[in-house]
C-alpha positions in Angstrom: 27.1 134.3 -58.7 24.8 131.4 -58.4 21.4 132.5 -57.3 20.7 128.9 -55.5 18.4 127.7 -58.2 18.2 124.0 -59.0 17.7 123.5 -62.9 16.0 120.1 -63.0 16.7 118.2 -66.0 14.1 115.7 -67.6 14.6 112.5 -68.9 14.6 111.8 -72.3 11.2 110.7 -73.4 10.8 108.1 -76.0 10.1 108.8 -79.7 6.9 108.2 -81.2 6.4 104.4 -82.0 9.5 103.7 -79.9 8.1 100.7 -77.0 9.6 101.4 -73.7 11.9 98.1 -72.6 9.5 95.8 -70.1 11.0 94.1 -66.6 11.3 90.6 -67.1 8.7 88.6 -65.6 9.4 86.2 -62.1 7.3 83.2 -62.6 5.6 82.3 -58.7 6.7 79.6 -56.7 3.9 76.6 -57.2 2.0 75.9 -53.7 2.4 72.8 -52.1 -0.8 71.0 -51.7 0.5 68.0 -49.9 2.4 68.3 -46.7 5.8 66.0 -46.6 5.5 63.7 -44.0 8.1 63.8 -41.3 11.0 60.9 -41.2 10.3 60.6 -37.4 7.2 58.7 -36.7 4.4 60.4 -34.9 3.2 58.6 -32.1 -1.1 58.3 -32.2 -3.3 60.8 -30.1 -4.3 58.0 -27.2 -8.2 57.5 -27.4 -10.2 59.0 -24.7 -11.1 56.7 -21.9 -14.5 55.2 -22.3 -16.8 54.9 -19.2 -18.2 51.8 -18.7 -22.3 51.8 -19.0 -24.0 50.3 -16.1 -26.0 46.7 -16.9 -29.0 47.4 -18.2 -31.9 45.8 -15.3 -33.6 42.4 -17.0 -36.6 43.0 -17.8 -39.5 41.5 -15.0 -42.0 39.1 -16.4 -44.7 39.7 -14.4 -47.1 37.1 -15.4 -44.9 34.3 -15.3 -43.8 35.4 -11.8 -47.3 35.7 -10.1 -47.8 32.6 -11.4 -44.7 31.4 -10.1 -45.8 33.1 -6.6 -49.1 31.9 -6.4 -48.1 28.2 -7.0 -45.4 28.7 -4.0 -47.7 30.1 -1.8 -50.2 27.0 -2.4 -47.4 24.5 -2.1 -46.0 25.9 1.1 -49.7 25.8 2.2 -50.6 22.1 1.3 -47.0 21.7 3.1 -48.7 22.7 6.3 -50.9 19.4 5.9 -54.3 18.7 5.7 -56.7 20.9 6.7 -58.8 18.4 8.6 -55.3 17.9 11.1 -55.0 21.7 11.2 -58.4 22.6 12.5 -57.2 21.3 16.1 -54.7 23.8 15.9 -56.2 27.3 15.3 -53.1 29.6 14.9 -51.7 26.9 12.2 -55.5 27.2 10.6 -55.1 30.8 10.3 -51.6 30.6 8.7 -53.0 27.7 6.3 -56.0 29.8 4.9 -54.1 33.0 4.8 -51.7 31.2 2.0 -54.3 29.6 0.2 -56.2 33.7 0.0 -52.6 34.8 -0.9 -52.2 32.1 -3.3 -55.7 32.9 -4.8 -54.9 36.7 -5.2 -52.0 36.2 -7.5 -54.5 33.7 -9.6 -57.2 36.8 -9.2 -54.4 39.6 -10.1 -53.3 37.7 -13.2 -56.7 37.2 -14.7 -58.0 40.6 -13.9 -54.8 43.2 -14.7 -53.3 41.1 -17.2 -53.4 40.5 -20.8 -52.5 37.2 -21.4 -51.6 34.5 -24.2 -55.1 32.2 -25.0 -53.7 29.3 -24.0 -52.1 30.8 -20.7 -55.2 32.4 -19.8 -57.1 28.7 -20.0 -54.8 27.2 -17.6 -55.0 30.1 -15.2 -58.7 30.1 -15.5 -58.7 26.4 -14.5 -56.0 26.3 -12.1 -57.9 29.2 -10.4 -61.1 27.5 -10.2 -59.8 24.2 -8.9 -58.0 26.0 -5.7 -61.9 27.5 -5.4 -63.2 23.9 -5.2 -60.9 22.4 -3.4 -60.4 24.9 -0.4 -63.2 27.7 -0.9 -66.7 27.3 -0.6 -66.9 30.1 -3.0 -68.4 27.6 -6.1 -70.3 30.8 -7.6 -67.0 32.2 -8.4 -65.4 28.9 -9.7 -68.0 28.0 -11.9 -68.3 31.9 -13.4 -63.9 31.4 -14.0 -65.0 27.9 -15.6 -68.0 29.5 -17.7 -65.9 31.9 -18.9 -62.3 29.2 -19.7 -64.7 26.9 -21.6 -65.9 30.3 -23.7 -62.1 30.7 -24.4 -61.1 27.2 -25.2 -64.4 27.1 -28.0 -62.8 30.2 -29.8 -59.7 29.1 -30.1 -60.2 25.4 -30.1 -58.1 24.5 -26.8 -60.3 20.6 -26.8 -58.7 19.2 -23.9 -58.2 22.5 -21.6 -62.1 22.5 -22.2 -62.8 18.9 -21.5 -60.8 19.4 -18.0 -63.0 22.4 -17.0 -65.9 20.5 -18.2 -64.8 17.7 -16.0 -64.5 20.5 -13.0 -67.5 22.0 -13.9 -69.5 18.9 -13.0 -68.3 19.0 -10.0 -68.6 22.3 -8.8 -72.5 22.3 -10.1 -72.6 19.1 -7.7 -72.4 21.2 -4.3 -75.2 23.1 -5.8 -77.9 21.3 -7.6 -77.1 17.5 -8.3 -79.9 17.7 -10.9 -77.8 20.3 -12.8 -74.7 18.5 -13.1 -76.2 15.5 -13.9 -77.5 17.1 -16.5 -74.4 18.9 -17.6 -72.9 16.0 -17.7 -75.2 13.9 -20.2 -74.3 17.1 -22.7 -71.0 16.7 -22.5 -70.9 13.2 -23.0 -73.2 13.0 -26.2 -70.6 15.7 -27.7 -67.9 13.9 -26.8 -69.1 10.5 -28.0 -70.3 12.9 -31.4 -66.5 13.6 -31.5 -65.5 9.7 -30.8 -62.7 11.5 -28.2 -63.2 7.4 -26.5 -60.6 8.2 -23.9 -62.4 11.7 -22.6 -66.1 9.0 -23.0 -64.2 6.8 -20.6 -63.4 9.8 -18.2 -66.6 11.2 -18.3 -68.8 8.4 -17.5 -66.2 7.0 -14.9 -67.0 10.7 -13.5 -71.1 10.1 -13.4 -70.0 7.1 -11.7 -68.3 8.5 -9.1 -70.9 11.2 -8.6 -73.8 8.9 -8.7 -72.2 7.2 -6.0 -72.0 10.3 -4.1 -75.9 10.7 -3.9 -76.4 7.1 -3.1 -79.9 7.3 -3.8 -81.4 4.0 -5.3 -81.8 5.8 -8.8 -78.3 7.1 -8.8 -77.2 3.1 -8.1 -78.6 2.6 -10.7 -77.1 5.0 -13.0 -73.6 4.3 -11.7 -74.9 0.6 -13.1 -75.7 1.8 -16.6 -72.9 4.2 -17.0 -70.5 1.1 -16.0 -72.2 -1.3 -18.2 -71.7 1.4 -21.1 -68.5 1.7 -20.4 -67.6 -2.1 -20.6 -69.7 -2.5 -23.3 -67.4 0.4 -25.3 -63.8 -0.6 -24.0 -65.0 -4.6 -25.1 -66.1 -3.6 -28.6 -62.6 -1.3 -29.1 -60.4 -3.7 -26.7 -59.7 -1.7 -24.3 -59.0 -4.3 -21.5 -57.9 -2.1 -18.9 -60.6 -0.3 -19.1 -62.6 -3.2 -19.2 -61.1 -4.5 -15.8 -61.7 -1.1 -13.9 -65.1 -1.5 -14.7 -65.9 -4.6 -13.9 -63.7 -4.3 -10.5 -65.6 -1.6 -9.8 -69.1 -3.0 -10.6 -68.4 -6.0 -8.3 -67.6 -3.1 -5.4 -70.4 -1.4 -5.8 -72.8 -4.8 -5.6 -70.9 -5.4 -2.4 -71.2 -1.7 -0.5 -75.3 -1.8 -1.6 -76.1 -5.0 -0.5 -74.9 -7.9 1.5 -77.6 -10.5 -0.1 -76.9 -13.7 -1.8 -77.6 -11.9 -4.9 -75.8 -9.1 -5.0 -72.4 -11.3 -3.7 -73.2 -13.6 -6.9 -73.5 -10.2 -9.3 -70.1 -9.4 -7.3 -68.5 -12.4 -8.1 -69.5 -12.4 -11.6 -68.0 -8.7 -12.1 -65.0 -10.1 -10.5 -64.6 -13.5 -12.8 -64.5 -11.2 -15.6 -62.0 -9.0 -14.3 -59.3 -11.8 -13.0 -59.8 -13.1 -16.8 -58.1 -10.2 -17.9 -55.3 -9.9 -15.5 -53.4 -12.1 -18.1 -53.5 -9.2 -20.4 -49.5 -7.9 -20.2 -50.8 -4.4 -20.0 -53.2 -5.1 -16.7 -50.7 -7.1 -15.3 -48.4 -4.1 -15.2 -51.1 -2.2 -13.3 -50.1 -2.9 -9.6 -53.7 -0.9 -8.4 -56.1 -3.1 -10.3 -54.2 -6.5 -8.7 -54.7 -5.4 -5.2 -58.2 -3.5 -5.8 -59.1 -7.2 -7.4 -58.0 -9.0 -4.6 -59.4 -6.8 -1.9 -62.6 -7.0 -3.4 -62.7 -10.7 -4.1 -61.5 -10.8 -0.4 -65.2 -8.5 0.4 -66.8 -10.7 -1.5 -66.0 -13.6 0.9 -66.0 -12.0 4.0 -69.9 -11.5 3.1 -70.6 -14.2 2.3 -69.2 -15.9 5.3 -66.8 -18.8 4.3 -64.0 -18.9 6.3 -61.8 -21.2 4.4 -61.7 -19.0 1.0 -61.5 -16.4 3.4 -57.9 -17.6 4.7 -56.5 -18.1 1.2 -58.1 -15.2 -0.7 -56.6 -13.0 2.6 -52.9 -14.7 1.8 -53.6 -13.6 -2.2 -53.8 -9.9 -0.7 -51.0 -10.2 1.5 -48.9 -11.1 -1.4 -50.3 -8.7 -3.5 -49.6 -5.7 -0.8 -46.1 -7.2 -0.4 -45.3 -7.3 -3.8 -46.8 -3.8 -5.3 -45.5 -1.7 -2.3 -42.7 0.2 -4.5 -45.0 1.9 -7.1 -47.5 4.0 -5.9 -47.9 7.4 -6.9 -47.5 10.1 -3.9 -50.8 11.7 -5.4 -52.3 8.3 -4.9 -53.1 8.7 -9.1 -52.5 6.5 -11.5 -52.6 5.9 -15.2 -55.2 3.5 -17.3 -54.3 3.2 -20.9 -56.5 3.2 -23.7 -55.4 1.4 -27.0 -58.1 2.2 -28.7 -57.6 6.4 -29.8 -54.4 7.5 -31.8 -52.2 9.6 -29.1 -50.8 11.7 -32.0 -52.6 14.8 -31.1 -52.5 14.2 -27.2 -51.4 16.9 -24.7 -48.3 16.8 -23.0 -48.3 17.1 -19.3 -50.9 16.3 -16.8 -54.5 15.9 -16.7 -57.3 13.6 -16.9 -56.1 12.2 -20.5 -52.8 12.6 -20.9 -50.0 10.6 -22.3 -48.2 7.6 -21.0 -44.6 7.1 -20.6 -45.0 5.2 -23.4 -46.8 7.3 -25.7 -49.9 5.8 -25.7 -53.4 7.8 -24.4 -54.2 6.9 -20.6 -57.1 8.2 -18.4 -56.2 9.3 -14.9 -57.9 7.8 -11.8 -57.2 8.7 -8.0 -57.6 6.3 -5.2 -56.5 5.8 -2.1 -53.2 6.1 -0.3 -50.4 3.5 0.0 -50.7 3.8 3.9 -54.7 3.7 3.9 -54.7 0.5 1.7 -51.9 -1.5 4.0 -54.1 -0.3 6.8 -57.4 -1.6 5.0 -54.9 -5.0 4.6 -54.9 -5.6 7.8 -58.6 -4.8 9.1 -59.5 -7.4 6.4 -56.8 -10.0 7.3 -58.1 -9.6 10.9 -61.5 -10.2 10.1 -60.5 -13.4 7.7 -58.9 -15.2 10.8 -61.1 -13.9 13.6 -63.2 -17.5 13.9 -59.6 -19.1 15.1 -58.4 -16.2 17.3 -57.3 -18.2 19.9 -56.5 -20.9 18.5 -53.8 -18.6 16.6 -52.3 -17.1 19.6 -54.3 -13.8 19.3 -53.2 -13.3 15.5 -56.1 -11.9 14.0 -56.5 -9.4 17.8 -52.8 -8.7 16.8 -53.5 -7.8 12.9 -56.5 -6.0 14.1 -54.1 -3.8 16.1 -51.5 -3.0 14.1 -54.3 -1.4 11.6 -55.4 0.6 13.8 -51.8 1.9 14.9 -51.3 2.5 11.5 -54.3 4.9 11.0 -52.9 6.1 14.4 -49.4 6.8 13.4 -50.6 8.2 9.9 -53.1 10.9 11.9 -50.4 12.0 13.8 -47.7 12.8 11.4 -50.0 14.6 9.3 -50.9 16.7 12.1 -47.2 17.3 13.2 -46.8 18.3 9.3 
């Protein structure tokens, strides 16, 4: 009988020094480190939209446009007209001093809250003080912007920027102490003259002249006299003609407003010879203001001395002269002299007392009066040259005499409606 017992029987075990066969050995399968790339083409992820930036604001320039500002504001004042037509009108008075002080404050703001460039700083300092001296009676304040500009122009050698203010200068100390700027004045020009700048020496003894005349005391005449006889004396040595004929022209005016004597008409005649000898100069002859300030003068000079027949023809020469200079003077009433004598290599460009010609040459910058003044001055002194035949004229010179005065008339009135 089986008893239910398992008999287990064990494998046979290997002899000693007998190796047990080994399971042969599956090499692995080598990794792919490249992936194959697909035969369909995969279309490109689509870039993300990009959101447009928003302009970047320019950036202000603040000095240029206060400068910009203040020179509006002064041009829409001066726009207004003069100020001697506005003072009828009080409201347009108000308006015209309240751009001017507007004006002036930009001028103020730049100078005061703003670093600025040298040479920027000079013309602000001298544009600033000639709106004080030209519509302020603030002259303390102009001469302290002037003091200072003149400082600035030394240390960085800005010549003609400082010879303007000096030119300014003079004037301002004029409505102070005439004694002072007179004195100013002789300091400048021996520096100048050290420097041989001969177009400033021609500006700033025409200057003394003009300020000399100003005083009108006898020793002033008389300095007008020496600075004009300097001044000839200089522009004949270097050939400066034009020069020379401004001079002289203005020499023979001066004998005529100080004295209506035989003496001073035969000094005034002698000035004048001189300066109709020049007029054959090309360059003069050019110069429409010295033909007609020759012949008004030499027109004067009859006039006083009472000879109505060199009256009559001298008054034609003036006519003609008017009639045929009409078309070239300056709105500003300025206009150029040249001098022939200085190299204009180193000239500024732009405007100023010397400044360059539109021919390249140095010229020195003189002011006089208006087209419309000097037609009306035509016929004051044509009526006075034909007033011993009146009637015998059919009321020509009352007729002349007239129409003078309509056009002073007619010239008041449109700068007031300005």
């Amino acid at each position: 009988m089986s008893s239910g017992i398992a008999v287990v029987i064990p494998s046979p075990s290997p002899s000693h020094g007998q190796r047990a066969p080994s399971m042969p050995t599956i090499p692995p399968r080598p990794v792919e480190t490249t992936q194959r790339i697909a035969s369909t083409p995969v279309a490109a992820p689509k870039p993300a939209a990009q959101v447009p930036m928003a302009p970047q604001p320019p950036s202000i320039d603040y000095q240029m446009l206060l400068l910009s500002l203040a020179e509006d504001y002064l041009a829409a004042a001066h726009g207004e007209g003069s100020l001697k037509a506005l003072r009828e009108q009080e409201i347009d008075t108000r308006r015209y001093y309240k751009l001017i002080a507007t004006g002036l404050g930009c001028l103020e703001t730049l100078l005061n809250r703003f670093k600025m460039q040298p040479h920027m700083e000079a013309t602000v300092r001298l544009r600033y003080a000639s709106v004080l001296y030209d519509e302020t009676d603030n002259m303390m304040e102009a001469e302290q912007s002037l003091s200072d500009g003149i400082k600035l122009c030394d240390r960085y050698r800005f010549l003609d920027l400082k010879y303007n203010m000096e030119h300014l200068l003079a004037q301002v100390l004029l409505k102070g102490s005439s004694r002072a700027s007179m004195k100013f004045l002789d300091g400048v020009i021996k520096d100048v003259e050290a420097y041989q700048h001969t177009a400033w020496v021609y500006a700033f003894r025409f200057l003394k002249v003009s300020l000399s005349l100003k005083l009108s005391s006898h020793q002033d005449i008389l300095s007008a006299f020496g600075q004009l006889k300097s001044i000839s004396a200089l522009a004949d040595r270097l050939g400066d003609k034009a020069i020379l004929a401004i001079a002289s022209t203005l020499e023979a005016l001066i004998h005529l407003r100080e004295s209506s004597s035989a003496e001073s008409i035969e000094q005034a005649q002698r000035a004048l010879a001189l300066a109709r000898s020049l007029q054959l100069d090309p360059v003069i002859g050019q110069m429409s203001q010295i033909a007609v300030l020759t012949n008004i003068v030499d027109l004067s000079c009859s006039l006083q001395h009472s000879d109505p027949s060199q009256a009559v023809t001298k008054m034609q020469a003036m006519q003609a002269s008017l009639e045929s200079h009409s078309d070239v003077w300056q709105e500003d009433c300025s206009f150029l002299v040249p001098v022939q004598s200085q190299d204009a290599s180193r000239a500024p460009e732009g405007s100023g007392i010397v400044q360059k010609n539109f021919k390249g040459s140095l010229s020195v910058m003189f002011c006089w009066s208006s087209w419309a003044d000097i037609y009306a001055l035509g016929y004051l002194l044509s009526s006075m040259a034909i007033a011993h035949r009146n009637t015998s004229d059919g009321l020509r010179s009352e007729q002349m005499l007239k129409e003078g005065l309509r056009c002073l008339d007619s010239k008041l009135s449109s700068t007031v409606e300005a």
